[in-house]
N, C-alpha and C positions, 0 to 999 in steps of 0.2 A: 309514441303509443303508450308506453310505460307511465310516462308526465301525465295523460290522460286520465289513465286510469286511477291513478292516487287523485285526482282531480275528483275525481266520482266519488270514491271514498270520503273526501273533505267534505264535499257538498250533501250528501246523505247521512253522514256521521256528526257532523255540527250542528243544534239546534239552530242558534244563533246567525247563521250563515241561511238558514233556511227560511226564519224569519221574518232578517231583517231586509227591505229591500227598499232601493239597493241596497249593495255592500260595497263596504271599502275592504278591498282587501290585502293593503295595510295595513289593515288593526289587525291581521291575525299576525300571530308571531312564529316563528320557527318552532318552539316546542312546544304549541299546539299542535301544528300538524304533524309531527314526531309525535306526541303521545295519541293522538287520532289513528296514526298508520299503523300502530302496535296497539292497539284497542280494540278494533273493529275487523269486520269481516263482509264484502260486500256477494250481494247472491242475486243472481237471476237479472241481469241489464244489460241490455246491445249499446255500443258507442252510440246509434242514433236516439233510444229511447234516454240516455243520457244526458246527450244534446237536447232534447226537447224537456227534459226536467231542470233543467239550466234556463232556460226561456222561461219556462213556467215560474222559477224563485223569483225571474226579474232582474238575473244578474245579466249586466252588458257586456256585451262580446269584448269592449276592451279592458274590462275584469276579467276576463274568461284567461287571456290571455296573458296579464299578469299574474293570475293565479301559475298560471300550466308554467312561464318561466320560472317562478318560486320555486317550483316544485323539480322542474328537471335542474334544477342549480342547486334543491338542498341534498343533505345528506341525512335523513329522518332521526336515524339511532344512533347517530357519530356525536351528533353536540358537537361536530366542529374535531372529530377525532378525540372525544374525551370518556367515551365509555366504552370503544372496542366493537359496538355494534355500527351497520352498516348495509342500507338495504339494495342489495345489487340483483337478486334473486327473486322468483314470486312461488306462489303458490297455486294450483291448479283446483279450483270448487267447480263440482259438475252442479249444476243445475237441473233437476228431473224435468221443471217444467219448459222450456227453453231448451235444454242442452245448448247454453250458451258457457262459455271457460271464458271468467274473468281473472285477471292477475289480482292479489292483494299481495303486499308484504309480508315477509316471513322474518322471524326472527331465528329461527332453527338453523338455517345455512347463512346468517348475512355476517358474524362476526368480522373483525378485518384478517380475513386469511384461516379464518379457524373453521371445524367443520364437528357439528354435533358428534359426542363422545359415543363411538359404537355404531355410526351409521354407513363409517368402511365395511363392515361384514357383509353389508348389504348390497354394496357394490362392486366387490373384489369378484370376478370372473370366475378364478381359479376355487373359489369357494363356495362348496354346496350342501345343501342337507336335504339331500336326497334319503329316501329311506334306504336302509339297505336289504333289498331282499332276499339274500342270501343266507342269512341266518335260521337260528332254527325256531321256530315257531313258539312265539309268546305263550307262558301258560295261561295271562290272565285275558288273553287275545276271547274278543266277543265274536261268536260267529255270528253272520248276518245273509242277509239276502243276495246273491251270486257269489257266494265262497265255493271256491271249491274243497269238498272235503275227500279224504286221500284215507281207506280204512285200508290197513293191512293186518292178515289174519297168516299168522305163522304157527308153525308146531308143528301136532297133528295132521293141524288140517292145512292146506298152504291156498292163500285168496288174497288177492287185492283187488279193491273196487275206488273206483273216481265216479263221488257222487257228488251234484247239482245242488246249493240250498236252494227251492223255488221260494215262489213271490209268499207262501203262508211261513215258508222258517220250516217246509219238512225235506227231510230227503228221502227217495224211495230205493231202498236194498233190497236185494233180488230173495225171491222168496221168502221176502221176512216181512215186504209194507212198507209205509210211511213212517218214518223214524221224527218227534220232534227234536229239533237242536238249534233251531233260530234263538238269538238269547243269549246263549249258553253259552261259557267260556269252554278253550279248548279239554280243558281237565273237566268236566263237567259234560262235554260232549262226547267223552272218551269214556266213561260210568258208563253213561246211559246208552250209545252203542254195545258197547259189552255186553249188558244186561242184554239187550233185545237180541245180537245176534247168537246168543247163549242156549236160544230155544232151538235155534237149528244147527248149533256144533255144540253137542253135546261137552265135548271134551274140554270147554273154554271153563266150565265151572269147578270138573276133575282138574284143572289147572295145564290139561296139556295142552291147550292151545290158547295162544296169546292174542292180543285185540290191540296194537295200535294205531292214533288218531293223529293225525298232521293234514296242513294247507295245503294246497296245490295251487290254483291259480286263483289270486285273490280279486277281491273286487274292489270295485271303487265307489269311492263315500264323495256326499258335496258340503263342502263347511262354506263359511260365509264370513266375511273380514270386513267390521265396519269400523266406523272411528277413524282416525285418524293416522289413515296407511295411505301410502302411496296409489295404489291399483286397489279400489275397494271392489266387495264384487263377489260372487257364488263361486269355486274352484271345485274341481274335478279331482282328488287327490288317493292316492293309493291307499287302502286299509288300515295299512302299517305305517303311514305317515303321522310324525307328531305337530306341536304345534309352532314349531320353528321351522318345519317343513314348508308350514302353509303360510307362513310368515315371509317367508324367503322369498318364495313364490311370489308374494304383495308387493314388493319389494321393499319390504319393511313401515316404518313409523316414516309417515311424515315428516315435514318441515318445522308441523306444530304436536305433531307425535310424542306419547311419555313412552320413555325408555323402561320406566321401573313401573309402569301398570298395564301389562296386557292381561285381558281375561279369558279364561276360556267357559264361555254359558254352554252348559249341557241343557236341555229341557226347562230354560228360566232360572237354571241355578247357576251361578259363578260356583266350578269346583276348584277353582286354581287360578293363581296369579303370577305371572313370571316377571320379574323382575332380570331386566337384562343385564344390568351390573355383576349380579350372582356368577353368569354366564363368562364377563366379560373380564372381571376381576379374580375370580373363584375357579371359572369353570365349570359351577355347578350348576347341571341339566338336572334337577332332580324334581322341577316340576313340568319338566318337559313330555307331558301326557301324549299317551297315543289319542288322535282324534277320533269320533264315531260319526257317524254320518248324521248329519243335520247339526253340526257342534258349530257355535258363534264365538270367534276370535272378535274380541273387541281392543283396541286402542282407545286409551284414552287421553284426552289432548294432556300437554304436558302441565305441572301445577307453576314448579319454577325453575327456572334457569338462569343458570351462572356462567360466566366465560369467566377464564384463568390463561394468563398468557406471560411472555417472558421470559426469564430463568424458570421454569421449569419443564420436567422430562417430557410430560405431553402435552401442550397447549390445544385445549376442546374446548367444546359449552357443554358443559354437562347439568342434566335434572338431580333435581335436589327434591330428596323428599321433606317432610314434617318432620324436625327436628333436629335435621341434618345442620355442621357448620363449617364454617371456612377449614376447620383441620382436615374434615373429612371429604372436601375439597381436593385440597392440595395431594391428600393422601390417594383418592382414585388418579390424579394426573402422575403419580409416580413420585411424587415430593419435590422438593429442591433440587435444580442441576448443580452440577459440581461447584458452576462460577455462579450462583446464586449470592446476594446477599441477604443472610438468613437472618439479619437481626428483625426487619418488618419488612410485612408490605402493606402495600395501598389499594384502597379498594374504590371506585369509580360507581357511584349508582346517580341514578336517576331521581331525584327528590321531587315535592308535592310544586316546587316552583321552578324550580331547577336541579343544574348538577352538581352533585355534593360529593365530595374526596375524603375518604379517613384513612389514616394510616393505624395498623394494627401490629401490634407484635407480637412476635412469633410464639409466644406462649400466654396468647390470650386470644390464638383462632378459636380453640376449643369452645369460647363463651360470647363467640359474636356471631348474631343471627345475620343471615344474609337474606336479604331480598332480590325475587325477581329481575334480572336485568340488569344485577351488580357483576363489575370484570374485577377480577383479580388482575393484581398486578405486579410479579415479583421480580425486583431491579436484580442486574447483575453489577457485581464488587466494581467497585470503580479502579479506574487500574493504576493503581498507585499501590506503593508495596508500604508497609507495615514499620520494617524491621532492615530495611535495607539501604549498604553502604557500594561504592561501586569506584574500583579505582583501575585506573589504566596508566600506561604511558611505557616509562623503564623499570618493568616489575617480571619478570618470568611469569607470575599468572595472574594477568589479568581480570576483572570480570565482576562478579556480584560477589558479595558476601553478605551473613546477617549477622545485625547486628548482637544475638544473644550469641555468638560464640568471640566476638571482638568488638567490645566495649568501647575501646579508645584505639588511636592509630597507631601505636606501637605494637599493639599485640596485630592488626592488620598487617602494618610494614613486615613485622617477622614475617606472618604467614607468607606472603605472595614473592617476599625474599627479592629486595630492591636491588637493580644490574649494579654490574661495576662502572657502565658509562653514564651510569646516571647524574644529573646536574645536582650536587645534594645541599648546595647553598640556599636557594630558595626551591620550590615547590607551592601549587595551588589547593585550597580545599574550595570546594562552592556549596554553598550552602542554603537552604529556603529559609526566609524570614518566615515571622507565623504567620504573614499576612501573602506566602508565597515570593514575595518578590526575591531574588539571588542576591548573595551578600559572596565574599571572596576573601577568605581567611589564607594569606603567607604563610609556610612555616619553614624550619632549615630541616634537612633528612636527618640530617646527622645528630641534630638536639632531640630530636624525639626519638633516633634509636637509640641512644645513648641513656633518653630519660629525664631528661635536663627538661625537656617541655612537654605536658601533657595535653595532651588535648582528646578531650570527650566523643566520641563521634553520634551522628543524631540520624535518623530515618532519611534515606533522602541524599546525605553527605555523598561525592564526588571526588574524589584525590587523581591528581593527574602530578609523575614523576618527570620533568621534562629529560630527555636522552641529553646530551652533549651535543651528537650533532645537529640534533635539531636546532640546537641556538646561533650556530653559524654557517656561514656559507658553505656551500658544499665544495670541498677540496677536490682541484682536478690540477693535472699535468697534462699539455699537449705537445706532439712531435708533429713534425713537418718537415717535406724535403724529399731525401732520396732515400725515404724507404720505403718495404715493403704494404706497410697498412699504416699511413698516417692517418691521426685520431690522436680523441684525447681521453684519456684515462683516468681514473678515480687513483686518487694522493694514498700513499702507503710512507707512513716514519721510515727512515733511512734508505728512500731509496735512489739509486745514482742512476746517472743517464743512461750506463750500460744496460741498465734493468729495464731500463724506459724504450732501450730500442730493441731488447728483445719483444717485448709488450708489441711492439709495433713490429714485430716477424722478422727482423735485422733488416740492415743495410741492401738496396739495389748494386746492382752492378757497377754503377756508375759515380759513386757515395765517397766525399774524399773523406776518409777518418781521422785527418788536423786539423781541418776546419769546421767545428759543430759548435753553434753559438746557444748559448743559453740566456734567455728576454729573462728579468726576474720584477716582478711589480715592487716600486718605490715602499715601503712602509714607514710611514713619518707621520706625529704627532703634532707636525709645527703648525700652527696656522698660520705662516708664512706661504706664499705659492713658489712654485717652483718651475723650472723650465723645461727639467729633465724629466720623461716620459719614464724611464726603465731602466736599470742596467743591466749591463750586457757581457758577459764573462764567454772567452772564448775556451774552448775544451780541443787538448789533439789527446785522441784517443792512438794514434798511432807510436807515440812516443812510451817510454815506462814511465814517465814520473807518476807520483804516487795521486800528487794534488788532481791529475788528471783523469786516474780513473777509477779515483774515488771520491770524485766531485759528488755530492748529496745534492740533491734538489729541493727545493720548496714548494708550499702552493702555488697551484698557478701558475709554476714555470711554463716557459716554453722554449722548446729545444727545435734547434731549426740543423738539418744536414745537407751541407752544398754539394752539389756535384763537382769532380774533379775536375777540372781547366783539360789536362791533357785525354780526356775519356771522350772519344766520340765513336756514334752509333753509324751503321752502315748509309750513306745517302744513293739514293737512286733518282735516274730522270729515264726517260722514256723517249723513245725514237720509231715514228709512223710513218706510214706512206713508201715513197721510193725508194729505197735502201737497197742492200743487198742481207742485211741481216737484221730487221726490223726488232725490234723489243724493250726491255729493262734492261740500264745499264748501271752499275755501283762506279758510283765517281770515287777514284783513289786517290783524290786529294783536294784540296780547297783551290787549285788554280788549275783545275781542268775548263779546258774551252769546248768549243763549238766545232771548231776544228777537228778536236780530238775527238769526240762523239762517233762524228760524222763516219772519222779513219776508223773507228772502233767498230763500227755497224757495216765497217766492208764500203762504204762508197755513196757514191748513189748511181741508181739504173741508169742505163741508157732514157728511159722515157721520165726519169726526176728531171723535174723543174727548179733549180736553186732558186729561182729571180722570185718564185712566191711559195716558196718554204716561211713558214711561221714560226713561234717561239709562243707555248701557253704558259705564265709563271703564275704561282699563286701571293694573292694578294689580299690586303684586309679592305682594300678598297671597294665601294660599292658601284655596283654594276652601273653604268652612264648609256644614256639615249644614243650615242654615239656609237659606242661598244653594241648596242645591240641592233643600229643600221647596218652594223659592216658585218657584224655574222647572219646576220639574216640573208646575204646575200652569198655570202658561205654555203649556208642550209640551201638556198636554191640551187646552188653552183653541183652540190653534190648529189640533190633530187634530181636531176638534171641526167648528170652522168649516171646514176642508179637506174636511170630508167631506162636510157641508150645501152645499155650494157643488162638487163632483166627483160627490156621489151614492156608487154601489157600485163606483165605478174606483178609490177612495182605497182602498190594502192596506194591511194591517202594516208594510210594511217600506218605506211612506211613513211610517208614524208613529217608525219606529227611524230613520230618517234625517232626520226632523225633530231626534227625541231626538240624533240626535249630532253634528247642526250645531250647536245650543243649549250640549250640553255640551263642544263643542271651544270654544266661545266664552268659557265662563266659565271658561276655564282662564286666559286671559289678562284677563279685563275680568272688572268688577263690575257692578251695578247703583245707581243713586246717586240716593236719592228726591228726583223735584223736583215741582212744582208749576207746570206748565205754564200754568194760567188766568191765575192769579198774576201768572206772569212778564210775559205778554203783555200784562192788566189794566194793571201796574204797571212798565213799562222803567225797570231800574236797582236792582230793590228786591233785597231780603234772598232772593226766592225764584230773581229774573233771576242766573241764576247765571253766570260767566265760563267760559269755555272750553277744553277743552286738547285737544291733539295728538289722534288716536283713537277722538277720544267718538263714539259714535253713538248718535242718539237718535231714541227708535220712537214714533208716532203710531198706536193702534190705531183703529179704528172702534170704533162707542156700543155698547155691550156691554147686552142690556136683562135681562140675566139673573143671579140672585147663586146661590152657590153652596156645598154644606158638604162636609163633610170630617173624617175623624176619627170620636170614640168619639159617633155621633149611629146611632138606628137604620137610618133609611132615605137613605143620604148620596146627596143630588142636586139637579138644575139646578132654581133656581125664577124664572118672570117676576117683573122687578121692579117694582112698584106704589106708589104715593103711600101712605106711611101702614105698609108692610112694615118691621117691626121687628124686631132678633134672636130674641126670644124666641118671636116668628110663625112665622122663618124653621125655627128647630128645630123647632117643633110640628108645622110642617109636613113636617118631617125624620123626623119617626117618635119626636120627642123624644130627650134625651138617654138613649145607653143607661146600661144598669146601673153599666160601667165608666168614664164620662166623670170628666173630671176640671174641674167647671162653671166653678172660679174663675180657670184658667186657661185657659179659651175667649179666641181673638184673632180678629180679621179683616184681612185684607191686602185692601188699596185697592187701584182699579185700578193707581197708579202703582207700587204696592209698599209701597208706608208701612204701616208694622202697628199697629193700633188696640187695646191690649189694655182685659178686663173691670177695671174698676174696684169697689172693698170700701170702704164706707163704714158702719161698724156691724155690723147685721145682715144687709145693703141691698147688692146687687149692680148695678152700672151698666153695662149693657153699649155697647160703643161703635155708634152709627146707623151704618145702611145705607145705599149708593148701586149704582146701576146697578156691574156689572161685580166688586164686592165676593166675597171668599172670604172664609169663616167657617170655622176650625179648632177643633175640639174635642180636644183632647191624650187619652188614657186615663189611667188611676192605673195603678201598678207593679203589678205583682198580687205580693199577700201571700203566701210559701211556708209551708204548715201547720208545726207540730211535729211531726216526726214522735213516737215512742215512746222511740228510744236518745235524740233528743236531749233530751225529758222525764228520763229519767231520770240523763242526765247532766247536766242542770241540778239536779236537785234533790241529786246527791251531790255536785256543789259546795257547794250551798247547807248541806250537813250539815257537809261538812270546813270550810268556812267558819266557822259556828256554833261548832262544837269549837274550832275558833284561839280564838274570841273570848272561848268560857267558862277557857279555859286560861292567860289573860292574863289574865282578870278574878282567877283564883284566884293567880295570881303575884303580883301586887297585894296582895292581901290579906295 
């Protein structure tokens, strides 16, 4: 709608465009219609009578339409961002005959980001110029028609009267008549009551009774605000109202509003001009007249305008009277900011063909005239310093300095007072060419404190002290072994391994102190290779020689502390199930058995089962398919009995957390077939097996039941009986199914030992049965048929095969 509207303006505003028909519109250029939008002013047209005066020129809808994209894609007052103006805003023209509000362009609000100097007052909420009517009544106050006037008569005589001005200017006092006073200022209304009520208090002329004149309830005057305000229009305003009052009220100047020309017409005469700089700059209200009824507040449009933007304190557009120059410009914006650069600025105007750029200097605003529409524009300092050297590194104070208090780097170097670890054989300066590029001047510390080498320093200069250690590897010592905090630690001159193992919180319990080896890194110059990794210096701190304990160490070392050969920590194993004193046991020596355990923990019960007692050791080995067929039938074996023994309280997800203590277990431990009866039978033998760290071993109760599994028909629990033999066990299973795989039927012992079928001829032997026994039946692979492609791709092998062979037999031949 906007794009439109500037459309209306082009086409009514351009002779040539009105003209010529068609048009190309083409030939117009960008800053035509930029000087057309800030030229004209369109009045009184609806979008349709628009549209019909566009047909009427002749111009074609697909002109219409290139025009409208020109238009919503330019930026009128910007030149492309080069004068600071920019039309984002419109202006409101009523139309008496229509009451039609078309937008044109403003120049008043469109700067980029800036906003007319002084037309905040007008929109700030908190701010009013309301009259005040509390005050005491103006002497040169005009009374008028609905005043109320307030006669008080004190002394002798004592009378107050509240009298009415009617529509002729008289008021009527009681027993005295019509009094005239319309006209009249309050002192002058104050006379001439006096006078008149003097005939009926005598005493008022003897002097004993006094006559004062004041307002009571005032009335209200209608002024009228044309030109170039916001809200034009007749207002209703208080007596005492001035004309900043009524000004306020309007809501100030316009968009094309002058700031320094409002007038106030009394009766066809301009008595007064305010100038709102006065106001805004000064403070000074001093032609800020009380209004009278029928008084014309005119605006008038503004003559010229400048924007200033930048470095300085207030960035506006401010009007410029006749006469006025860029000093006094800059001077209403509050001058230069701090980071101003003050030596010129640049000013942006609009020329007769284009845009045209002068740079001015700062003491020659005073004598350059500005035109209309020109931006100021004052750069801030570019950020680059003057005067300034800057050195860091091994110095106690680093940082900036200028160059007018150190000339050259020696008088620097003193200042900042170069460390003692500093590298003082070389050091850097960096330097900018004049052409900017970095240049890197060497120098030694020591020839320039000394004086031996001078060197100049220049804006810009960089000194960097390198420390010592920053030139080589960072020095560290590491401990390992048996002590309390192995780590490696930062290198310190003279210090011995005792100090290193304090560093590390001293020795563990367990720590032999004649045997602490020290790794030291080879240091050699040869460019020969070598085979040898390190040497290796052994250290007995137990001993007093001296070489030992005050062995010094180096970079890098590493200090390693063995544990003592005769130092051993408490071992324990673990004893479950039928016992008579089940628990943790501390084995008292490295050739405790099974045996011993067993006599340790009191026995086993009456209802312990030796024959499938188990052994859990830990292993680094990883868990096998094997290992988790045979406890899986563990995990049932005791779901089983948990439930016989609980009834219908044992759920599910007792038997899954049976299942995943079991298998958290055999993550770390195995299983290790022993032979319990044996052991006990026979202390010391081949089955009484020795003991390690960990083991724990289980004791189940007499299990009177065997059990199958696998490719059998009916797999289930059977009572075990004298004389129950595999081949029973199956039959009674529902026999082998169809898919069993017979020769590789096994049974797992109670203890876990796996019994497999033995083949001798024709003659299968299967292994006897005991209480508590599992029998596994494996199934056979199931065969996958032929299908048909692959029939037939076998057999056209079998033809191109045949063909090779007759084909070779005939080359032969």
């Amino acid at each position: 709608m906007k794009a439109f509207r500037i459309l209306i303006l082009v086409i009514l505003a351009l002779p040539a465009l009105a003209q010529d028909i068609p048009v190309d519109i083409n030939n117009i250029s960008d800053q035509q219609l930029a000087q057309i939008m800030l030229k004209y002013k369109l009045q009184g047209l609806s979008p349709q009578e628009v549209e019909q005066l566009l047909k009427e020129k002749g111009v074609p809808g697909d002109q219409i339409i290139v025009l409208n994209r020109r238009i919503a894609s330019l930026d009128p007052l910007s030149g492309k961002s080069e004068n600071g103006y920019r039309s984002k805003t419109s202006e409101e023209i009523t139309v008496p005959r229509k009451s039609v509000v078309m937008s044109v362009p403003s120049v008043a609000s469109n700067a980029i980001g800036l906003h007319v100097f002084g037309s905040e007052i007008f929109e700030n909420q908190n701010l009013s110029f309301e009259p005040n009517l509390t005050i005491s009544t103006p002497r040169n106050y005009v009374i008028g028609v609905g005043d109320e006037i307030i006669v008080d008569i004190y002394g002798l005589s004592e009378s107050t009267k509240k009298l009415k001005v009617n529509t002729e200017g008289f008021i009527r006092f009681p027993n005295l008549g019509p009094v005239k006073v319309g006209g009249l200022t309050i002192e002058e209304a104050q006379v001439r009551i006096r006078d008149s009520a003097a005939k009926i208090y005598t005493t008022i002329s003897a002097g004993g009774t006094k006559v004062m004149v004041s307002l009571g309830q005032l009335r209200s005057i209608r002024v009228t605000l044309v030109g170039e305000v916001k809200k034009p229009g007749n207002y209703s305003v208080s007596s005492l109202s001035t004309l900043m009052n009524a000004l306020y009220a309007s809501g100030g100047p316009s968009d094309l509003g002058s700031f320094r020309k409002i007038e106030l017409v009394r009766n066809g005469k301009v008595i007064t001009t305010l100038d709102l700089y006065d106001f805004l700059l000064k403070g000074d209200l001093s032609k800020n007249r009380i209004l009278q009824d029928d008084d014309v507040i005119r605006v008038g449009t503004y003559e010229s305008r400048v924007a200033i933007s930048g470095a300085v304190k207030k960035k506006a557009l401010f009007d410029v009277k006749k006469g006025e120059n860029a000093a006094d410009i800059l001077r209403y914006a509050g001058g230069f900011a701090d980071d101003a650069f003050k030596e010129r600025i640049r000013v942006k105007r609009m020329g007769a063909t284009g845009f045209e750029v002068f740079s001015v200097k700062s003491d020659g605003l005073s004598a350059f005239q500005l035109h209309s529409g020109d931006t100021l524009v004052v750069d801030a300092l570019a950020n680059t310093f003057t005067n300034r050297a800057f050195i860091d590194g091994a110095v106690y104070y680093p940082g900036e300095y200028g160059l007018n208090e150190f000339a050259n780097l020696k008088d620097l170097l003193t200042a900042v007072r170069v460390k003692e670890n500093a590298f003082t054989e070389r050091a850097l300066l960096s330097r900018l060419n004049p052409d900017l590029t970095p240049t890197v001047l060497p120098f030694n510390v020591k020839d320039v404190l000394s004086g031996k080498t001078d060197i100049r320093l220049q804006r810009e200069d960089k000194i960097h002290i390198y420390p010592i250690t920053s030139l080589r590897e960072a020095y560290s010592v590491t401990i390992n072994g048996e002590v309390n905090r192995p780590a490696t630690f930062t290198f310190a001159d003279n210090m011995r391994v005792q100090d290193l193992i304090l560093l590390a919180d001293g020795f563990k319990e367990g720590a032999s102190r004649s045997r602490i080896e020290v790794s030291r890194r080879l240091l050699s110059t040869s460019s020969t290779d070598t085979t040898a990794y390190s040497i290796i210096h052994s250290i007995d701190l137990g001993s007093a020689k001296a070489e030992n304990l005050n062995f010094v160490l180096q970079p890098f070392d590493i200090v390693s502390v063995r544990k003592s050969p005769s130092y051993r920590t408490q071992i324990t194993v673990s004893v479950e199930g039928e016992v008579l004193y089940p628990g943790n046991y501390t084995l008292s020596g490295n050739k405790e058995r099974l045996s011993d355990i067993i006599a340790r923990s009191g026995g086993l019960k009456q209802t312990g089962y030796a024959t499938g007692a188990i052994l859990l050791r830990k292993t680094r080995v990883n868990q096998t398919s094997a290992d988790e067929a045979l406890f899986s039938s563990k995990i049932n074996t005791i779901s089983n009995q948990s439930k016989r023994s609980s009834g219908n309280s044992f759920a599910a997800t007792d038997t899954a957390k049976i299942a995943s203590n079991v298998n958290g277990l055999l993550v770390d431990q195995k299983p290790v077939g022993i032979r319990l009866a044996e052991a006990m039978e026979k202390p010391g033998s081949l089955y009484d097996i020795i003991l390690e760290e960990g083991d724990v071993i289980k004791v189940p109760k007499l299990t009177q039941t065997v059990q199958t599994f696998g490719a059998v028909n009916v797999p289930r629990q059977i009572a075990y009986h004298s004389g129950l033999g595999f081949r029973r066990l199956i039959s009674e299973s529902g026999w082998f199914a169809p898919n069993a795989a017979r020769r590789y039927a096994y049974m797992v012992r109670p203890n876990g030992e796996i019994k497999t079928t033995k083949r001798f001829l024709f003659f299968r032997f299967y292994p006897s049965l005991e209480p508590g026994a599992e029998v596994y039946v494996p199934a056979k692979k199931e065969k996958k048929p032929i299908s048909t492609p692959e029939y037939i791709a076998l057999g056209t092998g079998l033809a191109s095969l045949g063909g090779l062979i007759i084909a070779l037999i005939n080359t032969v031949k």
